[in-house]
C-alpha positions in Angstrom: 36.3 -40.7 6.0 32.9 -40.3 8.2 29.9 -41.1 5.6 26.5 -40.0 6.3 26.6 -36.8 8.0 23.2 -35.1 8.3 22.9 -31.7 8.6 20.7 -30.8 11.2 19.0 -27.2 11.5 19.8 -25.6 14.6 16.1 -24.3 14.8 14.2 -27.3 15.7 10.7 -28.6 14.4 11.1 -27.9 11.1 9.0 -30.2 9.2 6.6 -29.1 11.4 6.6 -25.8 11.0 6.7 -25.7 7.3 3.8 -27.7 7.4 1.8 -25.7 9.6 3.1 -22.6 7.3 1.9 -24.1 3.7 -1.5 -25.1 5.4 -2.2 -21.9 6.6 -0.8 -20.4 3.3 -3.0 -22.0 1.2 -6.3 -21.9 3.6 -6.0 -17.9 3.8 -4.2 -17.0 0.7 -4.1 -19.9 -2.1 -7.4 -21.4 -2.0 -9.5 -18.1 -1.6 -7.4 -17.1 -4.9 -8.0 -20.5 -6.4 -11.5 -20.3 -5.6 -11.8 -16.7 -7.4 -9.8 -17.9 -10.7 -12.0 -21.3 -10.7 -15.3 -19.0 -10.8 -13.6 -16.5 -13.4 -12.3 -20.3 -15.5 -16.0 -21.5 -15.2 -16.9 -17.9 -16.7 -14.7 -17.8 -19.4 -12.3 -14.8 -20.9 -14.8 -14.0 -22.8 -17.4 -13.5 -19.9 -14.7 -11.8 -18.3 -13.8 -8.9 -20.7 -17.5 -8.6 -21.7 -17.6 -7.1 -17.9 -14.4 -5.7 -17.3 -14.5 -3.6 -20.6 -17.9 -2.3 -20.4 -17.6 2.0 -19.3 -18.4 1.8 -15.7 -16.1 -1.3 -15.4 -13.3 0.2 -17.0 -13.8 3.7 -15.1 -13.5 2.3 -11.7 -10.6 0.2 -12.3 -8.1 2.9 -13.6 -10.0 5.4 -10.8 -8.5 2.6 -8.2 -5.7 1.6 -9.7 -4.7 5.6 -10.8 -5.5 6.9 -7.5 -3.5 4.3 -5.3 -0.6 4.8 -7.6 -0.4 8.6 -6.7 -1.3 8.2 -3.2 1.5 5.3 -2.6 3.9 7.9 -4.4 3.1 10.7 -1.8 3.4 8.2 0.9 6.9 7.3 -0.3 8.0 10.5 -0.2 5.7 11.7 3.5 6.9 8.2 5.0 10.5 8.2 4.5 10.4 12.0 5.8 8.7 11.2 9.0 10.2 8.6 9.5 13.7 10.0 9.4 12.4 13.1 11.8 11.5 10.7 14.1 14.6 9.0 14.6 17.3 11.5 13.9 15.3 14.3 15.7 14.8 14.8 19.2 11.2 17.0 20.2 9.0 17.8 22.3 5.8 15.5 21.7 8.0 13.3 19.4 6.7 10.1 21.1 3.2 11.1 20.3 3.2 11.7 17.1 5.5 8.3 16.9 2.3 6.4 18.2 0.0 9.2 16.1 1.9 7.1 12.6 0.1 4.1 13.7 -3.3 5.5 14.7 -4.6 4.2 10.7 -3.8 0.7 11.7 -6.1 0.8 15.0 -8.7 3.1 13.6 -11.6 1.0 12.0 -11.8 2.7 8.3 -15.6 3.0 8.7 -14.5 5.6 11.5 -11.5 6.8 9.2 -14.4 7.7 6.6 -16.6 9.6 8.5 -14.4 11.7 10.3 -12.6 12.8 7.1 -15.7 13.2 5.5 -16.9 15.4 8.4 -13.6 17.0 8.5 -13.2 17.9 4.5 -16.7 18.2 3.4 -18.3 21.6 2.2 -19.7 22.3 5.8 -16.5 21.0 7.7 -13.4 22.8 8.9 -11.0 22.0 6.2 -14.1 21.5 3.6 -15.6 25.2 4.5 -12.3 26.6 4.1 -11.5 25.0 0.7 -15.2 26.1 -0.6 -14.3 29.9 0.0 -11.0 29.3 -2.3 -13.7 28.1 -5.1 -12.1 24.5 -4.0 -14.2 20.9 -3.2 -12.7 17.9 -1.3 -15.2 15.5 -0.6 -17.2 13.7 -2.6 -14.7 14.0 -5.5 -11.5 12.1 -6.5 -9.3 14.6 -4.1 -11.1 13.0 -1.1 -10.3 9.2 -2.4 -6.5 10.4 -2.8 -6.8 11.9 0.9 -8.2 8.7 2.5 -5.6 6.7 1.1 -2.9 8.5 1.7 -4.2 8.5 5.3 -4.5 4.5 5.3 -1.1 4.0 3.4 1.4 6.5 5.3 1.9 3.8 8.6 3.1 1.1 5.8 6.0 2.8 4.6 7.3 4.9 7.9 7.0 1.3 9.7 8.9 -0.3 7.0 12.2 2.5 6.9 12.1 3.7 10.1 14.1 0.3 11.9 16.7 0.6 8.5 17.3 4.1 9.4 17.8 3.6 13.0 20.6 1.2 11.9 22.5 3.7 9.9 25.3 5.1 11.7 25.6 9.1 12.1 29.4 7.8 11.7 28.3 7.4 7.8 27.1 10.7 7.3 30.3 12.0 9.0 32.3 10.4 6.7 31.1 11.6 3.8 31.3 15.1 5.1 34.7 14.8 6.0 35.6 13.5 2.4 33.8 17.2 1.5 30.5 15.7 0.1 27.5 18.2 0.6 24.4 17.4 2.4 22.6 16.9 -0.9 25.1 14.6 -2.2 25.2 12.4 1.1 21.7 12.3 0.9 21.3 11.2 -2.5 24.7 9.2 -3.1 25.2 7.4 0.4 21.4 7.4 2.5 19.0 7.0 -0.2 20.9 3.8 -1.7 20.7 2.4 1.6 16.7 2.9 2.1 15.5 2.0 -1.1 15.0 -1.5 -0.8 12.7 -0.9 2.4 11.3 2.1 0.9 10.4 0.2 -2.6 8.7 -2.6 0.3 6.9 0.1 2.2 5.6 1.4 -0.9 4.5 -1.9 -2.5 2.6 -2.3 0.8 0.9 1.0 0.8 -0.3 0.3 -3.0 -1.6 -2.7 -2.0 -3.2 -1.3 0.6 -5.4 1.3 -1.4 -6.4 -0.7 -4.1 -8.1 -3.3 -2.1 -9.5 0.1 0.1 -13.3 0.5 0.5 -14.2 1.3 4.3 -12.6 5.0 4.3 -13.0 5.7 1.0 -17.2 5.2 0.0 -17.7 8.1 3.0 -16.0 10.6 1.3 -16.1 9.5 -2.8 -19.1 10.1 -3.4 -19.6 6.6 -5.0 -20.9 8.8 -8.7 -20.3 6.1 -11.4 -18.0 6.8 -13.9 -16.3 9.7 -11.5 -15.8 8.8 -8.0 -16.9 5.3 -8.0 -14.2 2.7 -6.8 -13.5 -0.7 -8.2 -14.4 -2.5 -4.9 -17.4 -0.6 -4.2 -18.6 -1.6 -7.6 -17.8 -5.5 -6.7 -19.6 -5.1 -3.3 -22.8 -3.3 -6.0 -22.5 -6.6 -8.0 -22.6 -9.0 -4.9 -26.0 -7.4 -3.9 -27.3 -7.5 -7.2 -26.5 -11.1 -6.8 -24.1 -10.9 -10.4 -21.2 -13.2 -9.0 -19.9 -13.2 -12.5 -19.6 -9.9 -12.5 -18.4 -9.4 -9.3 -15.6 -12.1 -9.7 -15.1 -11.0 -13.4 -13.8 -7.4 -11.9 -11.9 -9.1 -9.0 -10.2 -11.2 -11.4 -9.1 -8.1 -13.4 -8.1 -6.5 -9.9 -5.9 -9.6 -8.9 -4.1 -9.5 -12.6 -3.3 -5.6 -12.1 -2.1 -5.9 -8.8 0.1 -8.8 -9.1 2.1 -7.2 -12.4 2.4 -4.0 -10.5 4.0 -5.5 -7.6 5.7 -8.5 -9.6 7.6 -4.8 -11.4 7.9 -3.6 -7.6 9.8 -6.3 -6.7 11.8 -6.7 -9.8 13.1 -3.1 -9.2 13.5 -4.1 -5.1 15.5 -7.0 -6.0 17.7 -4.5 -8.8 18.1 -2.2 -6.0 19.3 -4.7 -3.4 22.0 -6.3 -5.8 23.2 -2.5 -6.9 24.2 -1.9 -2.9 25.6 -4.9 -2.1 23.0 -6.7 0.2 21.9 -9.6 -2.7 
């Protein structure tokens, strides 16, 4: 009997990269967080609401939060589309528009801003055309769903495309040979297999437009109480030198968006166990 057998990992350095992974964890992510829930602590919850509930407080949190929500939904649905005409289809110009998906991430959303702003307000091409149907874009809250669903669509064609490519047109056949319709395929056999990267995609793209300010104060309007964004209203704080305030509505921000995608994930992690893959 052979006693005191180790294990090794055939990936080597292990301890040091786990070290070198928590200490960059916690400089970026942990400590910045700590820092922001030490300041909100020092504040107190009663500090906290007594900012977070006043009107303009309130408004701009279920503006950001309300908007993002629709514009990650639209993204679901755009992203998973485009991303399945790019790889089941073959096109003229197909290659383009495949690096045209990631033009958002390379844009700087300063530029993003202007040129929708340009492009959809009342004296721009799209904007011009909308005011003769009795119809406004910019500077109201169908301009902030339009620049985030601009920001947000890369996250979730990214995220499915690579699971698509690795379902086999042999599937589909399958189920067409068995007599299953094209709806049926598509809803019983391809969705179940993109949901868990779909439900990631569109985790990402909500987290994404909630934290949103470049692309979106060109084209909001930045009215309080009707186009005004949470962040903008942080950044109106920070020059007003009210870090109390500013931290109180961050803090509100960071509790939102962590139960929203703690649910996310719940229903990623249901999804994965109902296919198979957990």
């Amino acid at each position: 009997m052979i006693k005191g057998i180790i294990h090794r990992s055939p990936m080597p350095g292990l301890r040091l990269s786990m070290g070198i992974t928590l200490a960059m964890l916690s400089l970026i992510v942990i400590l910045p967080i700590g820092a922001l829930l030490s300041k909100g602590a020092s504040f107190g919850l009663e500090g906290i609401w007594a900012v977070v509930s006043t009107e303009r407080s309130m408004a701009a949190l279920f503006l950001s939060f309300r908007i993002s929500l629709f514009a990650a939904l639209i993204n679901l649905v755009l992203g998973v589309a485009t991303a399945w005409v790019l790889v089941r289809y073959r096109f003229p110009g197909r290659k383009l528009l495949d690096a045209a998906v990631d033009l958002p991430f390379a844009l700087p959303t300063a530029v993003a801003g202007i040129a929708l702003t340009a492009l959809y307000a009342p004296n721009g091409f799209l904007g011009a055309m909308a005011k003769e149907a009795g119809f406004k874009i910019a500077y109201t809250q169908w301009g902030i769903l339009i620049a985030l669903i601009f920001v947000g669509l890369p996250f979730v064609t990214r995220t499915v495309q690579p699971v698509i490519e690795e379902i086999e047109r042999e599937v589909e056949e399958a189920s067409a040979t068995l007599g299953a319709s094209r709806a049926y395929t598509l809803r019983r056999v391809i969705l179940p297999m993109l949901t868990p990267a779909a439900l990631t995609g569109f985790a990402l793209a909500l987290a994404r437009s909630v934290g949103e300010y470049g692309s979106v104060i060109f084209i909001a309007g930045n009215i309080p109480l009707r186009t005004e964004i949470a962040p903008l209203l942080i950044v109106i704080r920070l020059e007003e030198f009210d870090y109390d305030g500013a931290s109180a509505i961050g803090i509100a921000m960071l509790v939102i968006s962590f139960v929203m995608l703690f649910v996310i994930n719940g229903i990623q992690i249901w999804s994965r166990r109902r296919i198979g893959y957990v």
